[in-house]
Steps between C-alpha positions, in 0.01 A plus 500: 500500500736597239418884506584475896849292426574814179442753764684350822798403262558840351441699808748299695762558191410908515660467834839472341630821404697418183211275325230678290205241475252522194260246398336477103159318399598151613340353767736359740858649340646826614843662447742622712795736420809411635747727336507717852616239692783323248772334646382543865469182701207364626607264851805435294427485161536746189164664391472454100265429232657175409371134556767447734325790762201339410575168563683619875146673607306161396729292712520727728173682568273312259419739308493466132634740219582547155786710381383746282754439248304207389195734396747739338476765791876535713461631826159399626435103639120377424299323818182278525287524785287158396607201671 
C-alpha cells in the first residue's frame, strides 16, 4: 500500500514543471525541490521551504511537510506518504 501511495504522490508532483522529485532509502519519505518554483503562489499563497508554506498546504490541502531547513537541506520540503 505504501509503494502505491510513493508512486501516485511523486508522479502527481512530476506534473509540476518547477519541482524536481527524488526519493532516498526511507520508506514512506521523499523530497521535493522547490527552489524552481520560489516565491510563486500557489491559490494565493507564497511557495517556500519554510514552516509557514508548510503549515498553509496542511490546512489547506492536508498534506503534510517538513521544511528542509530542519534536516539541514534549504530548498527541498520532505513528505510522508503513511497515514
Amino acid at each position: 500500500m505504501l509503494k502505491q501511495r510513493m508512486v501516485k504522490a511523486m508522479d502527481e508532483f512530476k506534473t509540476v514543471l518547477q519541482f524536481k522529485v527524488f526519493r532516498q532509502q526511507e520508506d514512506f519519505y521523499f523530497w521535493v525541490d522547490v527552489v524552481g518554483a520560489l516565491g510563486k503562489s500557489l491559490d494565493g499563497a507564497s511557495i517556500s521551504p519554510s514552516k509557514e508554506s508548510c503549515q498553509a498546504l496542511l490546512e489547506k490541502y492536508f498534506v503534510t511537510t517538513v521544511p528542509s531547513e530542519e534536516f539541514g537541506n534549504p530548498g527541498y520540503t520532505r513528505l510522508s506518504v503513511a497515514t
